[in-house]
C-alpha positions in Angstrom: 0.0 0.0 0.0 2.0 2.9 -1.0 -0.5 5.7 -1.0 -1.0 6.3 2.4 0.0 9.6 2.0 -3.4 10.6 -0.4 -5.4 8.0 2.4 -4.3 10.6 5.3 -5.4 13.6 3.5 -8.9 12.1 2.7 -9.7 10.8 5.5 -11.4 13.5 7.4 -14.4 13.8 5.0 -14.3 9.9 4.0 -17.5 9.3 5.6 -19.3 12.2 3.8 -19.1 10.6 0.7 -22.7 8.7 0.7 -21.1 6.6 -1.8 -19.0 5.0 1.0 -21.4 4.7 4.0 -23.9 2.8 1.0 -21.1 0.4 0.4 -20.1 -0.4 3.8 -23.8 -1.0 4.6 -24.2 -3.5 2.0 -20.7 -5.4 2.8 -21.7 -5.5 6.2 -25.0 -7.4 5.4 -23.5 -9.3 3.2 -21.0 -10.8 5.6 -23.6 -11.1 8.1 -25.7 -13.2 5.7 -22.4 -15.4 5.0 -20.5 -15.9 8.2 -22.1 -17.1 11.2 -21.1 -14.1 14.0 -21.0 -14.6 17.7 -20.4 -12.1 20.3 -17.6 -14.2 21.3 -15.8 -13.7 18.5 -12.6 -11.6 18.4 -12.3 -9.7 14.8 -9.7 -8.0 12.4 -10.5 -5.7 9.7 -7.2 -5.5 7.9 -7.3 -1.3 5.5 -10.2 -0.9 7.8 -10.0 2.8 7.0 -12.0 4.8 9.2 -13.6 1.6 11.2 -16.8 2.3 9.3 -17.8 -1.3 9.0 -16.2 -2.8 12.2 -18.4 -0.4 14.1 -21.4 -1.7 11.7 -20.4 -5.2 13.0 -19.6 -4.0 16.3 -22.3 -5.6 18.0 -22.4 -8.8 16.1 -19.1 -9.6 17.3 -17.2 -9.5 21.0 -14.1 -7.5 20.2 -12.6 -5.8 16.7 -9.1 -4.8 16.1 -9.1 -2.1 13.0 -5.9 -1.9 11.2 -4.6 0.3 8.7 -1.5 2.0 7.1 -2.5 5.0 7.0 -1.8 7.3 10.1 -4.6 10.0 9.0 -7.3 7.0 8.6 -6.6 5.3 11.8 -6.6 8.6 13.5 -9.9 9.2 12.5 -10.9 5.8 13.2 -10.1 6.2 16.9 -12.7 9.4 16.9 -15.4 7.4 15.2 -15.1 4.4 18.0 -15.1 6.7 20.6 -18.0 8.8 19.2 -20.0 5.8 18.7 -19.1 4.3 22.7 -17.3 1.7 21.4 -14.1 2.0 22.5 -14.6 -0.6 25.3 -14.3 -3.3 22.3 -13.0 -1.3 19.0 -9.8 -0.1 19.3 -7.6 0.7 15.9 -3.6 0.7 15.3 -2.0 1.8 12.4 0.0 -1.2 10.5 0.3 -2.9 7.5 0.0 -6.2 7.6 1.7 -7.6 4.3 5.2 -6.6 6.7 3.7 -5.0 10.4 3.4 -8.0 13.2 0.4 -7.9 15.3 -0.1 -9.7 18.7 -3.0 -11.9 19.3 -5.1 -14.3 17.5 -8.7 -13.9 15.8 -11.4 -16.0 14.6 -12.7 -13.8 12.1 -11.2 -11.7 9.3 -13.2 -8.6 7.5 -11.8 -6.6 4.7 -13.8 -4.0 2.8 -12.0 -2.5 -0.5 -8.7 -2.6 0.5 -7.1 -5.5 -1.2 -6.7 -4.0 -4.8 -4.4 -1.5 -3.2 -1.9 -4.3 -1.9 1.0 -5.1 -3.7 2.1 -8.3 -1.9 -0.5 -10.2 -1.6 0.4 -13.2 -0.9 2.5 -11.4 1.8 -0.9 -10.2 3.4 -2.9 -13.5 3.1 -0.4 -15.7 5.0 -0.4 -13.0 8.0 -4.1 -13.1 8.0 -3.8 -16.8 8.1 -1.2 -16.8 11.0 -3.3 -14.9 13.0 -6.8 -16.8 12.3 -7.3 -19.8 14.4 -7.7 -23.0 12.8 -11.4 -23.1 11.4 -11.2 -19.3 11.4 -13.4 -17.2 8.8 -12.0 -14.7 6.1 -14.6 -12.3 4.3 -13.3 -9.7 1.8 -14.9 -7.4 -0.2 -13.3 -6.4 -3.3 -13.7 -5.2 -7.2 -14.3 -7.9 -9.5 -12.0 -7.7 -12.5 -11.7 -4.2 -14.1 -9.2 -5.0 -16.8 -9.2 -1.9 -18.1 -8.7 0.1 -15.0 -11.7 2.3 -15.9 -12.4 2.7 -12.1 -9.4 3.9 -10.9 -8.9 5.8 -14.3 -9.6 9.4 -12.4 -6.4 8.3 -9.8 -3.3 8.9 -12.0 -1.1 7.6 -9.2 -2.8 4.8 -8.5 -0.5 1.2 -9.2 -2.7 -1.4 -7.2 -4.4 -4.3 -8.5 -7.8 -3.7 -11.5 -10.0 -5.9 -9.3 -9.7 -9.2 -8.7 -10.6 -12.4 -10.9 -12.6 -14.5 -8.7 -11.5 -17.9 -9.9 -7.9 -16.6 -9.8 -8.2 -15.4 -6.2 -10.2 -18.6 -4.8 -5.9 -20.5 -6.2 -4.5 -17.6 -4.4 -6.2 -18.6 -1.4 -6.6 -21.9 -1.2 -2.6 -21.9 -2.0 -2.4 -20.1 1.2 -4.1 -22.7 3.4 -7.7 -21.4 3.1 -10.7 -24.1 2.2 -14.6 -23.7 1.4 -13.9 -20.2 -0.9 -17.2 -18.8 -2.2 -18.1 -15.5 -3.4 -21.3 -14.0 -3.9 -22.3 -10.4 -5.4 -22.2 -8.0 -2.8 -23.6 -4.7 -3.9 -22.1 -2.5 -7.3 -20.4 1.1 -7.4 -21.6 3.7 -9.6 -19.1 5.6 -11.5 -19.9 7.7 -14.1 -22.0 5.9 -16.9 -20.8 2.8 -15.4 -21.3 -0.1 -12.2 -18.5 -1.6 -10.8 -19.6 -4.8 -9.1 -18.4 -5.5 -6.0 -17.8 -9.3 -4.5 -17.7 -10.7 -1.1 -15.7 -14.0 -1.0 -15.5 -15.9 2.2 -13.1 -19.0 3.3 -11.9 -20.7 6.6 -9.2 -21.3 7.5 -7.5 -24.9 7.5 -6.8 -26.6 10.4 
């Protein structure tokens, strides 16, 4: 994730943008509808931003560790936990996971729009996996495959990944010790003339 830099800048106003709260609505549905929650259940939302959808799951869950890169995002993160009385079980820290350690393990693993801007991803999936128990769920939201790069066409810096092939990700995975990879539709982006769909693929992890 190299553009932290633009991530801090933005992330005051994120939340204003409707666009964003709509999508982090529908992501959070959609992983309620495919992973079976508990409030025992100790989460990680790995580029969780500004917490937005940890503190949607908040109290579907016991505890949720937000992480990001970005110092601006986290920053803001903390204020949103705290303004929404959370802070009791949300707490966020800023570090990148594809080379940051983190303490503790988790049994469930959210991600909203954050993967396409990871370079090493295989890097990033076998941290997630060290830190899931065994039998531990992974749900991430992403773009399906843009091969144009039409949605990031307005972000001339941008170097990240055009969306994901689904069947490509599920090798990715499953190289990485996940097993029962599915994916279904979880809600599409408007921009400009065009929709951007957005999937939610879920795994566990291997004992």
């Amino acid at each position: 994730m190299h553009e932290h830099k633009g991530f801090d800048a933005e992330a005051a106003t994120w939340d204003d943008d409707p666009g964003h709260e709509k999508r982090q609505v529908a992501v959070a549905r959609a992983i309620e509808e495919a992973v079976d929650l508990n409030p025992t259940m100790r989460a990680l939302d790995v580029g969780g931003g500004t917490g937005r959808l940890s503190i949607l799951l908040a109290d579907r869950v016991g505890s949720a560790v937000v992480t990001d890169p970005s110092a601006g995002m986290v920053q803001v993160a903390k204020e949103r936990i705290e303004a929404a009385g959370l802070s009791d079980r949300l707490r966020a820290v800023q570090a990148d996971l594809t080379t940051d350690r983190l303490d503790g393990s988790y049994d469930v693993v959210w991600s909203s729009m954050a993967l396409h801007h990871v370079h090493d991803l295989d890097a990033l999936l076998r941290s997630v996996a060290a830190l899931l128990v065994d039998g531990g769920r992974l749900a991430i939201a992403d773009l399906d495959e843009d091969p144009g790069g039409a949605f990031h066409a307005d972000k001339v810096d941008f170097d990240g990944h055009h969306g994901f092939d689904r069947d490509r990700l599920a090798e990715q995975l499953a190289r990485t010790g996940f097993a029962n990879i599915s994916f279904v539709d979880a809600t599409a982006i408007l921009k400009g003339d065009r929709e951007f769909g957005v999937f939610l693929c879920t795994a566990t992890k291997g004992a």
